[in-house]
MIBALO-505758 format. One record per residue: residue number from 1; x, y negated, z of N, C-alpha, C in turn; residue in three letters. Coordinates in pm, whole numbers, plus 32768, in hexadecimal, padded with zeros to 4 digits. Example, Ala and Ser with C-alpha at 12.3 -4.5 7.8 and 13.67 -1.06 7.14 Angstrom:
REM MIBALO-505758
  nr n_east n_north n_up ca_east ca_north ca_up c_east c_north c_up rest
   1   8527    8239 830C    84CE     81C2  830C   8528    814A 830C  ALA
   2   8505    80E1 82C4    8557     806A  82CA   850A    7FFD 8313  SER
This chain:
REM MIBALO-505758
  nr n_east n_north n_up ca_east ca_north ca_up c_east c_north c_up rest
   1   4452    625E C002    44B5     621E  BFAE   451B    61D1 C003  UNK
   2   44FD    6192 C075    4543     6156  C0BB   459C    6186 C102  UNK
   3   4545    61EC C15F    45A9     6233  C1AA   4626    629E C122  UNK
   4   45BF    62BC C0CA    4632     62F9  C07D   46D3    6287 C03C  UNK
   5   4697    6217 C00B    46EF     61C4  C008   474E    61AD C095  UNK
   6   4729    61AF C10B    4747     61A2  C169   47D7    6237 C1A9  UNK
   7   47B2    6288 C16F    47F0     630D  C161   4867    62E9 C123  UNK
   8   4861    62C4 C0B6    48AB     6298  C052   4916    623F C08C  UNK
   9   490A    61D2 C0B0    4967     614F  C0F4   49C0    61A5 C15B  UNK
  10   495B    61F1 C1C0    4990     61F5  C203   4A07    626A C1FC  UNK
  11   49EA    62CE C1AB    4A2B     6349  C15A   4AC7    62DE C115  UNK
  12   4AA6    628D C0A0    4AF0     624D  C063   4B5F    6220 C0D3  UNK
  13   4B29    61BF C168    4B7A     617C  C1CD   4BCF    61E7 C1E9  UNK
  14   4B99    622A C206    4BD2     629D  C242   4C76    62D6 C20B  UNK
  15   4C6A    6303 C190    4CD4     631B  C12A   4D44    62BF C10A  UNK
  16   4CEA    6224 C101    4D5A     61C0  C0DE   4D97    61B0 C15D  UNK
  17   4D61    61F1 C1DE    4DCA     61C2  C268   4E15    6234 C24C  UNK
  18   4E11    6295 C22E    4E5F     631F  C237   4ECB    62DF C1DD  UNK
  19   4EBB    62D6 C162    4F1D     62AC  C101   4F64    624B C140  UNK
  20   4F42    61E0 C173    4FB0     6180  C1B0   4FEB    618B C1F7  UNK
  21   4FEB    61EE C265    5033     620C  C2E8   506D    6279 C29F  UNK
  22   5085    62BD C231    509C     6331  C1E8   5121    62B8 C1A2  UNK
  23   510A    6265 C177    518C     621B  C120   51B2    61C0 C174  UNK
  24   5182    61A0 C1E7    51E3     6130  C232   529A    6194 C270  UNK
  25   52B6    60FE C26D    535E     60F9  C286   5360    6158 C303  UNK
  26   53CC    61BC C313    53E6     61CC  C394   5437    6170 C3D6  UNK
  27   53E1    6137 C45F    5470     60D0  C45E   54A3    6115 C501  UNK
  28   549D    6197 C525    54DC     61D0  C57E   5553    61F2 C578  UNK
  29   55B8    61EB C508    5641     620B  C529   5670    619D C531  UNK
  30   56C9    61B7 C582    5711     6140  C5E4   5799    60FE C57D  UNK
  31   57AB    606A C586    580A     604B  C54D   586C    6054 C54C  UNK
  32   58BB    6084 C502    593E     609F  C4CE   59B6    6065 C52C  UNK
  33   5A2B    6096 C563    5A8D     605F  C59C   5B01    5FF5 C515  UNK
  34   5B22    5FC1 C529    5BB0     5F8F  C4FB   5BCA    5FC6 C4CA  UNK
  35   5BFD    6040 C500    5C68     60BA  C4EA   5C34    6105 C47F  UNK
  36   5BAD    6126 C47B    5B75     6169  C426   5B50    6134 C38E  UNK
  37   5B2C    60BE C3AE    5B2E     6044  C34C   5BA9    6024 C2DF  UNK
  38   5C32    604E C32D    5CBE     6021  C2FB   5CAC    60DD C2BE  UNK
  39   5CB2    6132 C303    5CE3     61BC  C2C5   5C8D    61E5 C25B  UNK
  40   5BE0    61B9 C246    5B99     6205  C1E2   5BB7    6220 C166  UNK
  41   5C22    61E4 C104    5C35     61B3  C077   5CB4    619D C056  UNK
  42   5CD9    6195 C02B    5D85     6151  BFBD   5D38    60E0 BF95  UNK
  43   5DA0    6085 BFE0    5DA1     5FE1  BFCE   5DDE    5F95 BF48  UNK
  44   5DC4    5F3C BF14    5DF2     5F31  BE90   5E2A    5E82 BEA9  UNK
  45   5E95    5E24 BE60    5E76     5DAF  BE7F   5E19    5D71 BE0E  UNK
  46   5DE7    5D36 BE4F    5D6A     5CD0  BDF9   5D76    5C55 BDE0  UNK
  47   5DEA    5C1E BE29    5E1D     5B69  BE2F   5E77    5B56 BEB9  UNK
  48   5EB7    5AEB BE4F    5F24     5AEE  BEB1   5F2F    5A2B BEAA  UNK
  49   5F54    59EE BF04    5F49     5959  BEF6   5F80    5923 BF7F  UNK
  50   5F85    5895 BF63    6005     5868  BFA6   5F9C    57D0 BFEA  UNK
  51   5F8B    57CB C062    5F47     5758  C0D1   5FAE    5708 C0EE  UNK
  52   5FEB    569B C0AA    6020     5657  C0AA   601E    55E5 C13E  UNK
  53   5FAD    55B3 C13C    5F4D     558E  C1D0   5F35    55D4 C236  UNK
  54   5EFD    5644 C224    5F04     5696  C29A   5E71    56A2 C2B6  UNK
  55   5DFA    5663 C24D    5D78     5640  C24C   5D16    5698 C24E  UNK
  56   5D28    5743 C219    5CF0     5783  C227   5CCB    57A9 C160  UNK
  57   5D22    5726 C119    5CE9     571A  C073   5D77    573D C065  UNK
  58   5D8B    5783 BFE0    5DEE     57A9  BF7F   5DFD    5760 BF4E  UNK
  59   5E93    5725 BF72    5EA6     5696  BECA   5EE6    56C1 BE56  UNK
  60   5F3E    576A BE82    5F8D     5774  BE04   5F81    57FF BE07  UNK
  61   5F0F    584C BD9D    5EEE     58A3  BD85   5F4E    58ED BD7B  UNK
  62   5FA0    5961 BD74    600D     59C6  BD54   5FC7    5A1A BCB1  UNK
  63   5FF2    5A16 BC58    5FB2     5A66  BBE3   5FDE    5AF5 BBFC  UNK
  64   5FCE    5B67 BBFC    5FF4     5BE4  BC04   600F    5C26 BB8B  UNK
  65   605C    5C68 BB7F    60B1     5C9E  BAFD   6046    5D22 BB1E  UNK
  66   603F    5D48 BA7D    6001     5DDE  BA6C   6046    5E3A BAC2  UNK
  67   60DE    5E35 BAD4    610A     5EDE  BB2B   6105    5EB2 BBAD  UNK
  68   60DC    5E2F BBDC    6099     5DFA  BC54   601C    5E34 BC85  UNK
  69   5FB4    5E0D BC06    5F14     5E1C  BC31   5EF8    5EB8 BC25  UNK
  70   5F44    5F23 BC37    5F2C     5FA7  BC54   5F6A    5FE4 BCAA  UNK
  71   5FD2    5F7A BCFE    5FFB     5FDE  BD7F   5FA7    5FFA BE0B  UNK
  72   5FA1    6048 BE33    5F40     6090  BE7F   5F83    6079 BF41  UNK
  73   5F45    608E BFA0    5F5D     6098  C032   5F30    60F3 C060  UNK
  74   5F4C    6159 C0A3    5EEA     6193  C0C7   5F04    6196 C173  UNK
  75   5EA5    6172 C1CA    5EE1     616E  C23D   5E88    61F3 C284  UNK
  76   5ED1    6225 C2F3    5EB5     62A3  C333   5EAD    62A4 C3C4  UNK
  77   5E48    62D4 C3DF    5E2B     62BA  C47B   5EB9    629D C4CE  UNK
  78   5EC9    62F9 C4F6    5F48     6312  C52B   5FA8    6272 C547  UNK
  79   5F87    6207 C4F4    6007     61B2  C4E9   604D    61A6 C484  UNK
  80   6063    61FF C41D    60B6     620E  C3C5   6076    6201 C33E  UNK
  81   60D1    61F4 C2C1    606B     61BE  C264   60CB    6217 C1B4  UNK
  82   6085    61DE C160    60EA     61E3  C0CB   60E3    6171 C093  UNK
  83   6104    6151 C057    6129     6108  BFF9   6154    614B BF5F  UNK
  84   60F3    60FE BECD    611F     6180  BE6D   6102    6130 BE03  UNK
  85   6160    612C BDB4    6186     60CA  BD5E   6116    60EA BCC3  UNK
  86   60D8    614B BCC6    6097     6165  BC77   60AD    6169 BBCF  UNK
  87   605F    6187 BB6F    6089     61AD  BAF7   610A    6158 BAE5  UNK
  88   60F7    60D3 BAC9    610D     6086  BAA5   6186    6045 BB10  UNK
  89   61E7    6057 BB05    6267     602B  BB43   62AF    5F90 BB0F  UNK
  90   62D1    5F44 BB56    6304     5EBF  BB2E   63A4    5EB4 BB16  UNK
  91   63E4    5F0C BB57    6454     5F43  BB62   6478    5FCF BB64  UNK
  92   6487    5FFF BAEB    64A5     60AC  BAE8   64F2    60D2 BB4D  UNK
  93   655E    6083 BB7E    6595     60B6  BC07   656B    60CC BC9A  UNK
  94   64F1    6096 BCA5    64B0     60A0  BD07   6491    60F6 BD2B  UNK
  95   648B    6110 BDBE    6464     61A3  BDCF   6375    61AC BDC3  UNK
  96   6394    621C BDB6    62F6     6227  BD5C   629B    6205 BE1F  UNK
  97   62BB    6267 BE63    62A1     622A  BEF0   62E3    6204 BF45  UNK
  98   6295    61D2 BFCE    62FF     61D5  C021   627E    61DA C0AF  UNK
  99   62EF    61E3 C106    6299     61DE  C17C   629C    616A C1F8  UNK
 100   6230    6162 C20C    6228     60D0  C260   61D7    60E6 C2FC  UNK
 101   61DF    6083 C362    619A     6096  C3C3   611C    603A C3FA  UNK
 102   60D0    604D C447    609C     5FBF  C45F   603A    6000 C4E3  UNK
 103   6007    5F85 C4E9    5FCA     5F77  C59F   5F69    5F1A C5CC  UNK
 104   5F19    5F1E C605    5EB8     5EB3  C634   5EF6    5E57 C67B  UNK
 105   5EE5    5DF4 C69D    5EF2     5D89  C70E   5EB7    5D2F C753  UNK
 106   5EA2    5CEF C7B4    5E47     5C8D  C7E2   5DB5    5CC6 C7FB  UNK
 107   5D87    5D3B C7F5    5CD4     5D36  C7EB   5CD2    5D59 C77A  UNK
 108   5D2D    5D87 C733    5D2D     5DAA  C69D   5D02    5D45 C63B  UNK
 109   5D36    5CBB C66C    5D3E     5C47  C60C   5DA8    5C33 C5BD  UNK
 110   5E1F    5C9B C5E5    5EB6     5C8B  C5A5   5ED1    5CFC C579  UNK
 111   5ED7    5D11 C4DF    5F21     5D73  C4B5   5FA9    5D8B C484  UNK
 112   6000    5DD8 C4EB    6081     5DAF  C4CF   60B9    5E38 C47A  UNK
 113   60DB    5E01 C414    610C     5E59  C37B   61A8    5E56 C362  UNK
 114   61D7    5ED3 C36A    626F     5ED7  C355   629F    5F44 C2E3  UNK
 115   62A8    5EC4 C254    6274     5F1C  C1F1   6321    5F07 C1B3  UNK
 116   6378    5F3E C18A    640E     5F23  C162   640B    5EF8 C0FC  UNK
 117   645C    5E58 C0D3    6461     5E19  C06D   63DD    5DD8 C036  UNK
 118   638D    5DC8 C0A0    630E     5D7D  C06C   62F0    5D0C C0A5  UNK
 119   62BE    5CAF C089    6289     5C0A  C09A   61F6    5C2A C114  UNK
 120   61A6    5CB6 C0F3    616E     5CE2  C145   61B7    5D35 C1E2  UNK
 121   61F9    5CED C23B    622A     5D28  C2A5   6218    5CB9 C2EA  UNK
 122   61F2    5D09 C367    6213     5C9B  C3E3   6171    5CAC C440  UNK
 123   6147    5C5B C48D    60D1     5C05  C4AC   6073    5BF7 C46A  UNK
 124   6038    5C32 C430    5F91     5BE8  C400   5F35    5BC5 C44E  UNK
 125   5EF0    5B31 C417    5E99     5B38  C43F   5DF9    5B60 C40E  UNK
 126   5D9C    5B95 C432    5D54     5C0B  C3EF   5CCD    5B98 C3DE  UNK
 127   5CCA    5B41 C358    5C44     5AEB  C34C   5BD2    5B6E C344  UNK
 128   5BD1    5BC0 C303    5B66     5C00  C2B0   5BB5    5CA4 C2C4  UNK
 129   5B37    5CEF C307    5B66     5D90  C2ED   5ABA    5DEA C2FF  UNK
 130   5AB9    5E06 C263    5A27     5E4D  C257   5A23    5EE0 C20F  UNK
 131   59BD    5EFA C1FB    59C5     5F71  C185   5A13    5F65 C113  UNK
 132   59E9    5EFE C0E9    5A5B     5EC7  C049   5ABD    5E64 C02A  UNK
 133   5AE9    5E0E C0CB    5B4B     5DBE  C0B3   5B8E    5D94 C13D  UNK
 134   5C3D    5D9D C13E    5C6C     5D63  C170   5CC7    5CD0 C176  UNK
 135   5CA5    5C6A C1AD    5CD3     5C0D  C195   5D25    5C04 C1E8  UNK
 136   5DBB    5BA7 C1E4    5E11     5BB5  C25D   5E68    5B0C C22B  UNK
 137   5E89    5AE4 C277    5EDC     5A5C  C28E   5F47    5AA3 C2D3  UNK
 138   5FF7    5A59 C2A8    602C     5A5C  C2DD   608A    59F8 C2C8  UNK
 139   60D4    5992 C32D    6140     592C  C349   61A3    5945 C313  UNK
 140   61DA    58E1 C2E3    624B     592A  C28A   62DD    58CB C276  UNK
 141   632A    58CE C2A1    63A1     5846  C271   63DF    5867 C1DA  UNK
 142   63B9    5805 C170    640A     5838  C0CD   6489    583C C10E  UNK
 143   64C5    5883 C0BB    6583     5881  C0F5   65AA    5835 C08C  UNK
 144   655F    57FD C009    65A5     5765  BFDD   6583    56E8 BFD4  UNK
 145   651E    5713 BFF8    64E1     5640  C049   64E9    5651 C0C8  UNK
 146   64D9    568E C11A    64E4     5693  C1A7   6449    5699 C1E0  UNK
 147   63E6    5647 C16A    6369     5608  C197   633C    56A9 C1E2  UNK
 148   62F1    56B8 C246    629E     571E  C296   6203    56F0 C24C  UNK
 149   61BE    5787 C204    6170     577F  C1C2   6132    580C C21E  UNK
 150   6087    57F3 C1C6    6055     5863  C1ED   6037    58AE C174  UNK
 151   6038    5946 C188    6044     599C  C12F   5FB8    59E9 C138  UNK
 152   5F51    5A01 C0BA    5EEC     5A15  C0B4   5ED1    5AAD C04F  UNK
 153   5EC2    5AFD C097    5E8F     5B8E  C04C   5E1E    5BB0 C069  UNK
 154   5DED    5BFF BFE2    5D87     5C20  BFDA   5D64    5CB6 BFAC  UNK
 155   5D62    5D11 BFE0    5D4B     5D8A  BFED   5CC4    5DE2 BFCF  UNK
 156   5C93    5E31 BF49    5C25     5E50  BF3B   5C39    5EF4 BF1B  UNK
 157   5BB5    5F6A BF40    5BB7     5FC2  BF0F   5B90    5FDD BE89  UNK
């Protein structure tokens, strides 16, 4: 009885190690570049807000208009990118896309975006870049207070 119980455990051990090394994570592929990180998806904005301080906190949230919260990015290895105004247009005159450029900088701490007619151009700086979100700061002088603010986007797939 023992040894048969004994059969048993050790039969049972046996299986539950198979099964676990059978569902564990692979964690052999290697992590993701920047580059690959920025090209996987069409970027969407998710928030937009205004660092008054410079503190790292949003003091003045930006609200996003509906033909806002569906325009799309799509950036492409290469450097080059779209821009696409999606269903929902804020200005029927607008063109539906357009095309934009952009580039790493610093160690790839700076993403510099040269998007035409957008508040998004220039210098970023890159807080957050993952599978599902890019976050980016950028310096900014209002052209009617003069005050130099920081500019806070938030980028999700």
């Amino acid at each position: 009885m023992i040894k048969r119980m004994y059969k048993y455990l050790l039969l049972t051990g046996c299986l539950f190690s198979v099964l676990l090394s059978a569902c564990s994570k692979n964690d052999d592929s290697p992590a993701k570049t920047k580059t690959e990180l920025l090209t996987a998806s069409l970027w969407k904005i998710a928030s937009v807000g205004v660092d008054l301080d410079k503190n790292g906190t949003v003091d003045l949230p930006y609200s996003l208009e509906t033909c806002e919260k569906d325009n799309t990015f799509k950036f492409n290895t290469n450097g080059t990118g779209i821009s696409d105004e999606g269903p929902t247009k804020c200005d029927a005159s607008d063109p539906q896309t357009e095309d934009f450029t952009w580039a790493f900088k610093s160690g790839e701490t700076i993403l510099y975006i040269a998007i035409p007619n957008s508040l998004i151009s220039g210098d970023t700086v890159i807080k957050t870049l993952d599978n599902t979100k890019l976050e980016v700061y950028l310096d900014f002088t209002d052209p009617q207070s003069g005050a130099n603010v920081r500019l806070h986007f938030t980028l999700t797939h």
